[in-house]
C-alpha positions as CSV (number, residue, x, y, z in Angstrom):
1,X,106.4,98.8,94.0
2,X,105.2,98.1,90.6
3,X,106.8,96.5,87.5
4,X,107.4,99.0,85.0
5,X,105.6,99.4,81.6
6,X,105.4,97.3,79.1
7,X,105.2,98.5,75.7
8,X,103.7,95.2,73.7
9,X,104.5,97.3,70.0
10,X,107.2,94.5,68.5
11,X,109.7,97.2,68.9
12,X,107.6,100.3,66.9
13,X,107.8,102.6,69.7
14,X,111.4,102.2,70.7
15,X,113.6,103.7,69.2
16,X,118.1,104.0,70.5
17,X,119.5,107.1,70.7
18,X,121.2,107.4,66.9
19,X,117.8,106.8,65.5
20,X,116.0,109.7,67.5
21,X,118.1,112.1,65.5
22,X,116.2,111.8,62.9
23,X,113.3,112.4,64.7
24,X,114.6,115.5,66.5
25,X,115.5,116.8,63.2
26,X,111.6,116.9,62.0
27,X,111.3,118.7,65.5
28,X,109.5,115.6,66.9
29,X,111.5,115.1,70.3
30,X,108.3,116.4,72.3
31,X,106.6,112.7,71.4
32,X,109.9,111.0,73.5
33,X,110.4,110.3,76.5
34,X,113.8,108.3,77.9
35,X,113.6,104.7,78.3
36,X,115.4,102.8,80.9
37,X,115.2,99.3,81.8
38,X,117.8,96.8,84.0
39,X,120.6,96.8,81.2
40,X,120.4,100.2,81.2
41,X,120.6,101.5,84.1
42,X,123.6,98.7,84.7
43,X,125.2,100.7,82.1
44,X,124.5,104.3,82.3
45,X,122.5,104.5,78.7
46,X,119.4,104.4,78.3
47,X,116.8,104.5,75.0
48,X,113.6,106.6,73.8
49,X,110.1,105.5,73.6
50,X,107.1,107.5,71.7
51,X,105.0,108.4,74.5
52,X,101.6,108.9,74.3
53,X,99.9,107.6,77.3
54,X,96.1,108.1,75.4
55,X,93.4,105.3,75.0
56,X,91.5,107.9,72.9
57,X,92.7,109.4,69.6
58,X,92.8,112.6,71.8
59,X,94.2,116.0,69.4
60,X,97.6,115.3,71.0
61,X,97.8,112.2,69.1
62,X,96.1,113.0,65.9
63,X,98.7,115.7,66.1
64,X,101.6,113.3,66.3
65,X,100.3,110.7,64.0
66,X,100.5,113.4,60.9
67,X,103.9,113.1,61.4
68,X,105.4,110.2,58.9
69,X,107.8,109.0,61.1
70,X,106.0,108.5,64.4
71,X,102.7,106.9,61.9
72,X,105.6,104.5,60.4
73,X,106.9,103.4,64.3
74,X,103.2,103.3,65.2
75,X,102.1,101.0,62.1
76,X,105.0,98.4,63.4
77,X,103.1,98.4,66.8
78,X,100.0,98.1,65.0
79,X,101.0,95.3,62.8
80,X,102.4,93.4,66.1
81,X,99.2,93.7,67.9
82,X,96.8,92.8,65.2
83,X,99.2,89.6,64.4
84,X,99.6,88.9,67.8
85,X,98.2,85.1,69.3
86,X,96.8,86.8,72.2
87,X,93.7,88.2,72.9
88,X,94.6,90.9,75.0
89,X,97.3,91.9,72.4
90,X,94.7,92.3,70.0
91,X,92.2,94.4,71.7
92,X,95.6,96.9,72.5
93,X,95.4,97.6,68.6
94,X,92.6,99.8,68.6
95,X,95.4,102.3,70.2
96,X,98.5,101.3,69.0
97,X,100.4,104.0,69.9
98,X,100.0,103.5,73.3
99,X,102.5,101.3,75.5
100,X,100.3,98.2,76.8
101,X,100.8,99.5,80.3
102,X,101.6,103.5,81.1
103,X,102.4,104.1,85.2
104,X,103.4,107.5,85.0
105,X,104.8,109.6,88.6
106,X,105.2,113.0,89.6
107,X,108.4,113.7,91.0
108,X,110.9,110.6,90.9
109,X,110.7,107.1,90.8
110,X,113.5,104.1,92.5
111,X,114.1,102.0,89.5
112,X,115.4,98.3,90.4
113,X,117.3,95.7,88.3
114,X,115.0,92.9,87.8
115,X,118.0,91.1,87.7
116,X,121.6,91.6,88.6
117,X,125.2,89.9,88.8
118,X,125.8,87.8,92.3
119,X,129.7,88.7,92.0
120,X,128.5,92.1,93.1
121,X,128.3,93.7,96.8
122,X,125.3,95.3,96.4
123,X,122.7,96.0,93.6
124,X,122.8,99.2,91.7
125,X,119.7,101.1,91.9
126,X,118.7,104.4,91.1
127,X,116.4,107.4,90.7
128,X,114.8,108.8,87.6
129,X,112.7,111.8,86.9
130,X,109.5,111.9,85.6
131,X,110.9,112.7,82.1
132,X,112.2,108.9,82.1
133,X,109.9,105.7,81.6
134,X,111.1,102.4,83.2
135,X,110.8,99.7,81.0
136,X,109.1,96.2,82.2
137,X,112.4,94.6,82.6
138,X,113.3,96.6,85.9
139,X,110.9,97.5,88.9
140,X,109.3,100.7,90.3
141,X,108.5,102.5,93.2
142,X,107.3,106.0,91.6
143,X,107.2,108.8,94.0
144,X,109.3,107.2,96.7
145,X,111.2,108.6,99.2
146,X,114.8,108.9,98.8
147,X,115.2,107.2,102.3
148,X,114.4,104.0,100.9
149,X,116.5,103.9,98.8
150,X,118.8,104.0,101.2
151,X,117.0,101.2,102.8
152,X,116.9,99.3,99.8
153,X,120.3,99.3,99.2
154,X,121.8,98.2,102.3
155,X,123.9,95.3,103.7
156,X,120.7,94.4,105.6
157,X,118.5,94.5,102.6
158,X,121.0,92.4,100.3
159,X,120.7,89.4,103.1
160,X,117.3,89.4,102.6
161,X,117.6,89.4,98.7
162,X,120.0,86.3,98.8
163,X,118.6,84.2,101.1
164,X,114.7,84.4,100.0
165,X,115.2,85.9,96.4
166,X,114.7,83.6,92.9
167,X,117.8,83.6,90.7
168,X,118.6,83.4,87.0
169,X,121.1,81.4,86.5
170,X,123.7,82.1,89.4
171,X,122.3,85.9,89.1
172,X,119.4,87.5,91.9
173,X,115.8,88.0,90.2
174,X,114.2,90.8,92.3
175,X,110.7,90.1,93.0
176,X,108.1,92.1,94.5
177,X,106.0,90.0,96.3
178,X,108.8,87.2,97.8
179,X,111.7,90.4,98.3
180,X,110.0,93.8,98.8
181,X,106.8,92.6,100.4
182,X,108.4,90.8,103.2
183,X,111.3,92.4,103.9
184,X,110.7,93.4,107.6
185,X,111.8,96.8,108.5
186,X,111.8,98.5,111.7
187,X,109.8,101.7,112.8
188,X,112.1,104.6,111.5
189,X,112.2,107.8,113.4
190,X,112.7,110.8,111.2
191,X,115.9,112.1,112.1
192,X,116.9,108.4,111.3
193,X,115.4,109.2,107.9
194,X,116.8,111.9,107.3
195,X,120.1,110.7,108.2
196,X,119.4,107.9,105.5
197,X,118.7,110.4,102.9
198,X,121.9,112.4,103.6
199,X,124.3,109.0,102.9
200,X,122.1,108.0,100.4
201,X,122.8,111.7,98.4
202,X,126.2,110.9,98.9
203,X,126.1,107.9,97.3
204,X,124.5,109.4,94.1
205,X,126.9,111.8,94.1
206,X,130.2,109.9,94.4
207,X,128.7,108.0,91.6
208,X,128.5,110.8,89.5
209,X,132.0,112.3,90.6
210,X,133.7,109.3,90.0
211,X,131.9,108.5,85.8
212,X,131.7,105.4,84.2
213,X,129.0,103.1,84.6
214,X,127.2,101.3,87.6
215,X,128.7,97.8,86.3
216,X,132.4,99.8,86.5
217,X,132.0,101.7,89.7
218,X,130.0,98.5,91.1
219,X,132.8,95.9,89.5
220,X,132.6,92.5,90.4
221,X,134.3,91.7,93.6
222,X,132.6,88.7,94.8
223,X,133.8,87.0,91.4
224,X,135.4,83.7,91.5
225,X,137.7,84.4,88.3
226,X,139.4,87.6,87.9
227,X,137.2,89.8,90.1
228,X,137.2,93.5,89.5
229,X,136.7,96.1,92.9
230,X,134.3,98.0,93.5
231,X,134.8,101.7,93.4
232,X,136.3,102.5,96.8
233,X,134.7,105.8,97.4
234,X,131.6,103.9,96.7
235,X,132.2,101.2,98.8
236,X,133.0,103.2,101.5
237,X,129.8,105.2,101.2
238,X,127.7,102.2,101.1
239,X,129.9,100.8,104.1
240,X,128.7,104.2,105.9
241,X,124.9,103.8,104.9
242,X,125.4,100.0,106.4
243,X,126.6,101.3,109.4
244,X,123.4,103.5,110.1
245,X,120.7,101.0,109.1
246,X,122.3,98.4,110.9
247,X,121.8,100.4,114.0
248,X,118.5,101.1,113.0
249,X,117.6,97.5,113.6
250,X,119.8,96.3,116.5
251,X,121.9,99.5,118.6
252,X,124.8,97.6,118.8
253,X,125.4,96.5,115.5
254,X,125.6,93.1,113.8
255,X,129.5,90.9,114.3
256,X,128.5,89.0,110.4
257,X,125.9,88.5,107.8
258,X,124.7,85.4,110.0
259,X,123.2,87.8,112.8
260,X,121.6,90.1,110.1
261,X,120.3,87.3,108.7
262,X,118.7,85.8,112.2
263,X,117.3,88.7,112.9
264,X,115.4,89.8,109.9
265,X,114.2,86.3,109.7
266,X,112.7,86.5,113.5
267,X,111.1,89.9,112.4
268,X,109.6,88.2,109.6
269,X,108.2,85.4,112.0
270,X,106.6,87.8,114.6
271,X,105.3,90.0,111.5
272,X,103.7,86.8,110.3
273,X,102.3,85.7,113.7
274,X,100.4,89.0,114.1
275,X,98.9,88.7,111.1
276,X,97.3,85.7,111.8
277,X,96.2,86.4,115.4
């Protein structure tokens, strides 16, 4: 897991989906890539970002900076840098059009909300393509299984996140030391795998039947005031998903959250113990 990239440009090589028109209209799309961070993968959008992952002024870039409207974004970054208090900042100016950190993946990538609503059941995550950047305000696992994304969004992984998570405000921050790091997870055979991977399809794909954004197929359930249900296709898929990956870690199932809880917390304990023998 990594955090995704930060760009450090004061907003020059960001750009929302009205403004790339213009930029698509010089024929200048090839320089974009999407850009998708927590808010907007909570809400099925998403931005652009000039991409041009190059320390060096390499012919691809000399190329694009010819171009008055990508020179213009890149001046803005430029100007932030050179203005900036920090040190580090500064030295990024010798190559402003590159994003301060640029973790690239082949194939696709599990994008997590850094943050996300407690009145919800479970957190919305996804999978991007390699056409997408994840912006530094969500996390990354580039070239991940789709398995763990089952994994990750289960009943048994949202105990985890709520008992030993941060928050902000009444909200879960995700972390990836104190959450993904520790969360113990039992040996996984590969039909078990597989079956993960086939609910875990289905859940992307109800998502997509059903439209609307995560935050409206998600809702609000767990709301005090005026709670809004979740999707109940959805739910039932993740309700399916549960069902396997409880199984995974105890054959007969869990009776409440309490004995998820206990035992993830005893895993955690003998995982601990053997590292320190």
């Amino acid at each position: 897991m990594h955090f995704g990239n930060m760009p450090n440009d004061g907003g020059g090589l960001i750009v929302d989906r009205s403004d790339l028109k213009r930029f698509e209209e010089e024929g200048l799309k090839k320089y974009f890539k999407k850009y998708v961070g927590s808010q907007e993968l909570i809400n099925s959008t998403h931005r652009y970002c000039i991409w041009l992952p190059f320390k060096e002024k390499n012919e691809y870039v000399k190329e694009a900076l010819l171009h008055p409207l990508i020179r213009q974004r890149v001046e803005i970054s430029e100007e932030h840098r050179l203005n900036s208090k920090d040190k580090g900042a500064q030295k990024l100016a010798k190559f402003p059009w590159k994003f301060r950190d640029t973790n690239t993946f082949k194939k696709n990538a599990i994008i997590i909300p850094s943050v996300s609503s407690e009145k919800r059941m479970y957190v919305p995550m996804g999978i991007v393509d390699s056409d997408t950047i994840i912006s530094n305000l969500a996390m990354a696992i580039y070239d991940a299984p789709l398995w763990l994304l089952g994994l990750l969004e289960s009943r048994m992984h949202m105990i985890w996140l709520g008992a030993v998570g941060g928050r902000l405000g009444t909200g879960f921050r995700y972390s990836m030391g104190i959450v993904y790091n520790t969360f113990p997870v039992p040996e996984l055979s590969q039909r078990r795998k597989n079956e993960i991977e086939d609910l875990t399809l289905n859940i992307l794909d109800i998502r997509d039947e059903e439209g609307g954004t995560l935050a409206e197929l998600y809702g609000s359930p767990l709301a005090e005031k005026d709670p809004k249900p979740m999707n109940p296709r959805l739910l039932k898929a993740h309700q399916e998903l549960d069902a396997v990956i409880d199984r995974a870690y105890k054959a007969s199932g869990f009776k409440d959250d309490n004995e998820r809880l206990s035992l993830l917390l005893d895993m955690y304990s003998k995982k601990v113990n053997e590292l320190d023998e």
